[in-house]
N, C-alpha and C positions, 0 to 999 in steps of 0.2 A: 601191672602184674596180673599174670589171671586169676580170676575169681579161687577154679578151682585148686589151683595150687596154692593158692593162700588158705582154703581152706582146708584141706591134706594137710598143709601144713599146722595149722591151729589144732586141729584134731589128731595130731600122730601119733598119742598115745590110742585112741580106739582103733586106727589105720592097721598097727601093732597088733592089735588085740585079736580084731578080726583077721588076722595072717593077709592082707592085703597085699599083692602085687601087681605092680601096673605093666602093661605092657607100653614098648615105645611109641610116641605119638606118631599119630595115623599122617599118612604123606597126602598132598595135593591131591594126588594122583586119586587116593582110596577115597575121600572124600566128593572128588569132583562125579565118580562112579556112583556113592548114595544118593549125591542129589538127580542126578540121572534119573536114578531109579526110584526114587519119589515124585520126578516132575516139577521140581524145585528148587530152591534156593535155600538152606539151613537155618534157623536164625540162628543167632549168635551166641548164645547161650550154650548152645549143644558143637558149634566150630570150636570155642573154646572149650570144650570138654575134649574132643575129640585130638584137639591140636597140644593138647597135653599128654593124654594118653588115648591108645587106640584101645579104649576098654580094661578090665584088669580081673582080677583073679580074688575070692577069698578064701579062707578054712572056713567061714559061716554057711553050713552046708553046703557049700559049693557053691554059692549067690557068687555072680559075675556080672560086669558091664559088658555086653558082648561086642570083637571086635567088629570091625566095619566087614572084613571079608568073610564072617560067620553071617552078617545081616545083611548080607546078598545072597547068601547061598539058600537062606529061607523066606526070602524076600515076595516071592512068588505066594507063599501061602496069605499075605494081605492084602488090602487093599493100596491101591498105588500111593498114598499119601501118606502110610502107617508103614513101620517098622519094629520090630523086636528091640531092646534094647537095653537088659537085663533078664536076668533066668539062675533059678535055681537046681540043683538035683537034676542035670542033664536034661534042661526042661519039664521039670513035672510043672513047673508053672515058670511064667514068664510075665513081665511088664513091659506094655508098648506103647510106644510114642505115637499119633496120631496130631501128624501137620494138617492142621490147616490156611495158615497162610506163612511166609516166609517170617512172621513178628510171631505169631499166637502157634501154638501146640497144646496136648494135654497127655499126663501118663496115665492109662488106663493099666486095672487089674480085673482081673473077671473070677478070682480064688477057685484058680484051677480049672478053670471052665467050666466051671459048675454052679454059677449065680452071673449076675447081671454084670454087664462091666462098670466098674466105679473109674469116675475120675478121681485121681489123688490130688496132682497137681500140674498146675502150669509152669513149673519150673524144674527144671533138672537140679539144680541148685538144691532146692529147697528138697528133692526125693531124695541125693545123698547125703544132705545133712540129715534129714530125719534116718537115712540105714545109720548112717555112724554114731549119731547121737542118742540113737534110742536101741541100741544094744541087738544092731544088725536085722535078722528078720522076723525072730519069734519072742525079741526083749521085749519086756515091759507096755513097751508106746512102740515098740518094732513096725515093719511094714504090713503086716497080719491085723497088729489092733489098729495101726494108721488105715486100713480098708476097713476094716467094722468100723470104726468112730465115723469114717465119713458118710457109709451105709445107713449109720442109725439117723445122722442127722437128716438124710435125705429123706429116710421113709417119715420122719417128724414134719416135714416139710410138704408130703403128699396128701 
């Protein structure tokens, strides 16, 4: 079963919460076109994201997964191995996936373009279990203090 529908499902009281709507999974077809246009191969983590749904919708200030044919059309603005792949508020900020090899990726946030990019994490997985379980993107432990927390411990670390 896939990961991420098992955990949509585990979670579908906050899925709820946040007004989440998925859009239908992304065909061969849109897929075979991203990795085109990365120069790659997907790892698997992010096929199964995509082969569940082709992205999705929230009421949490408008925070989306964005579809595949939205991350071609601004595909051009990155580097060939990075991609958009969540965004808020009609892009006042966005989070990008940055492949580097078909196993390894990282999600970068750069808070609005306005500081350095942090990486969050290596796992798509583990970005939307922290949106849903920490009360989307301005909760508590949200993705706002998930970048400060990894911020601080960096600069602790320099």
């Amino acid at each position: 079963m896939n990961q991420f529908q098992v955990l949509f499902g585990r979670l579908k009281r906050k899925v709820d919460e946040l007004g989440i709507v998925f859009n239908k999974p992304a065909t061969e077809e849109e897929i075979f076109k991203l990795e085109e246009s990365v120069s790659q191969k997907l790892p698997n983590e992010i096929l199964e994201f995509y082969s569940l749904c082709n992205g999705f919708e929230s009421d949490d200030f408008l925070f989306r997964a964005i579809p595949i044919s939205e991350i071609l059309e601004y595909k051009a603005e990155l580097e060939t191995s990075s991609f958009y792949f969540s965004e808020y508020m009609i892009y006042s900020d966005s989070w990008t996936i940055q492949l580097k090899s078909e196993k390894e990726y990282y999600i970068v946030n750069g808070n609005h373009d306005t500081e350095e990019e942090v990486i969050l994490t290596q796992s798509l997985y583990e970005f939307i279990e922290k949106y849903l379980t920490e009360e989307g993107i301005f909760g508590d432990n949200g993705l706002y203090s998930w970048f400060e927390e990894i911020k601080k411990e960096k600069n602790n670390f320099t």
